[in-house]
C-alpha positions as CSV (number, residue, x, y, z in Angstrom):
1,X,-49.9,-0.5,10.0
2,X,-47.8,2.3,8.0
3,X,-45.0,0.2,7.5
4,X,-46.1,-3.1,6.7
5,X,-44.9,-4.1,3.8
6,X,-48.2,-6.3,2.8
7,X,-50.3,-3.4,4.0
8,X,-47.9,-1.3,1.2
9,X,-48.9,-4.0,-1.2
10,X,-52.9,-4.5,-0.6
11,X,-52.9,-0.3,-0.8
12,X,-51.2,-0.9,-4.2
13,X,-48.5,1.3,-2.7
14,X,-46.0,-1.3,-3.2
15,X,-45.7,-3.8,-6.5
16,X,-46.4,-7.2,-6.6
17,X,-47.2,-10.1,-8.8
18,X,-51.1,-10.8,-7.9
19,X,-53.0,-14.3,-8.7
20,X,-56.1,-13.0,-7.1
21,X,-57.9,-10.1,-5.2
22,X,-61.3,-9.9,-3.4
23,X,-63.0,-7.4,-0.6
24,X,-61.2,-9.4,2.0
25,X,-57.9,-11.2,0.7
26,X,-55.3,-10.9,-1.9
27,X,-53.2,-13.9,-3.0
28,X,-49.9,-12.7,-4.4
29,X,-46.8,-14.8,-5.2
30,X,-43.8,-15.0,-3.3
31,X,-40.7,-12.6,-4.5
32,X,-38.6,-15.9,-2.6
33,X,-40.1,-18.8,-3.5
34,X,-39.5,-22.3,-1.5
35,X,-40.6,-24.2,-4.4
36,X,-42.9,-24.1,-8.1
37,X,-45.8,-22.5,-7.0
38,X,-45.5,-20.7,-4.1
39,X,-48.3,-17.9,-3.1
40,X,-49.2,-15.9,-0.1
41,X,-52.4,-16.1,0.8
42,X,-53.3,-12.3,2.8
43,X,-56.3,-10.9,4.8
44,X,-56.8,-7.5,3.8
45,X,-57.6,-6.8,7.5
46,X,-54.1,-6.0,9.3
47,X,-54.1,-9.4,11.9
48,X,-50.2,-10.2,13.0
49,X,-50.9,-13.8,13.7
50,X,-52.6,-16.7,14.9
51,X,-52.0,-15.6,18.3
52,X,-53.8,-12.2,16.9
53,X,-56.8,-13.7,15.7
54,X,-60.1,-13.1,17.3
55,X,-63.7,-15.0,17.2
56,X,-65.0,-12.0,14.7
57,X,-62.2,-13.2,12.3
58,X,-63.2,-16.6,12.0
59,X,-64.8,-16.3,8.7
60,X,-61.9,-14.1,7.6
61,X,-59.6,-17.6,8.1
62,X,-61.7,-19.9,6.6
63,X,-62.1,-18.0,3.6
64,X,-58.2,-17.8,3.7
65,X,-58.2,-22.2,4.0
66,X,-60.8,-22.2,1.2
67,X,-58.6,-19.7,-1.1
68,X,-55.8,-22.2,-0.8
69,X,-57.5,-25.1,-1.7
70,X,-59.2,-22.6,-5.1
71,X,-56.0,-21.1,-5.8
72,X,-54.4,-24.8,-5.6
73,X,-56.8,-25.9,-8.3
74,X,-55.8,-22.9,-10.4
75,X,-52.5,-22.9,-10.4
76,X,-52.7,-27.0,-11.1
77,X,-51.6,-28.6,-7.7
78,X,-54.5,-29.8,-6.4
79,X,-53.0,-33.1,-5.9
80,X,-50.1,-32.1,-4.0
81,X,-49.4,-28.8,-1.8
82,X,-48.9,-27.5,1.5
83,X,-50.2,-24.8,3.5
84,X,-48.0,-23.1,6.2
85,X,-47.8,-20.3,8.5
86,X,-45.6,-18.6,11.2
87,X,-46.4,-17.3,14.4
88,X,-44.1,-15.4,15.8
89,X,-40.2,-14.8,15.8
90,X,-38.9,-17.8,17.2
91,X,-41.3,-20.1,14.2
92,X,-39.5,-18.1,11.7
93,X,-42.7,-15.2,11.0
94,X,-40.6,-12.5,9.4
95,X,-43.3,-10.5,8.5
96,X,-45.8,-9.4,11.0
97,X,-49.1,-9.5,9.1
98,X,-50.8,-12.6,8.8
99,X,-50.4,-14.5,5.8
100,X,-50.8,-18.7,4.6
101,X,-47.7,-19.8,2.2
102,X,-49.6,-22.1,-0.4
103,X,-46.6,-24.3,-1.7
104,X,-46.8,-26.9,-4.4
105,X,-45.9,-27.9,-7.8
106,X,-42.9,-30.3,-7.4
107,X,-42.4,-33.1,-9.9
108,X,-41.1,-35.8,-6.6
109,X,-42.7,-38.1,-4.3
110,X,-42.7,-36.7,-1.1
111,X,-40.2,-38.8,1.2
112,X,-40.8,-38.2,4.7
113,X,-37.3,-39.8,5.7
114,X,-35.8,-36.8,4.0
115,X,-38.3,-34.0,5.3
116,X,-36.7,-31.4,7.4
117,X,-39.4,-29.7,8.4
């Protein structure tokens, strides 16, 4: 898509701060970050969403769950992290090309009582 602004990014047409790069993904971190670590994990291959996804991608998002749990161990928060995504408006996607958040790195026990998401 012309104007998607990870497309920009995996044509190098747009900067950004990249963790890791192969045929099919990049892994690049987020200019907002919702905590420590936090990287987006993108198929090169234009997809919007889970709702977008189709049986000859199913390799594609495996790789993507198996990235997280590498890129986890890289950046040292193998013990503790979360993996999210957003499908659609309405679950907050604000941009339209599929992508995993890979969030981690905080120094807290996790307390569900206080967890608003």
């Amino acid at each position: 898509m012309e104007d998607c602004i990870f497309c920009k990014i995996i044509k190098k047409e747009l900067p950004a701060d990249v963790e890791y790069e192969d045929e099919d993904l990049m892994v690049f971190r987020n200019i907002k970050p919702l905590a420590p670590v936090h990287l987006l994990i993108v198929p090169k291959k234009h997809i919007v969403n889970i709702s977008q996804v189709a049986e000859e991608d199913i390799n594609l998002m495996g790789k993507m769950v198996l990235t997280a749990k590498k890129m986890a161990e890289k950046m040292g928060i193998i013990d503790a992290f979360r993996t999210a995504t957003a499908n659609g408006e309405n679950a907050g996607q604000s941009v339209y090309h599929m992508h995993l958040h890979l969030t981690g790195g905080w120094k807290t026990k996790y307390n569900r009582d206080e967890d608003k998401a």
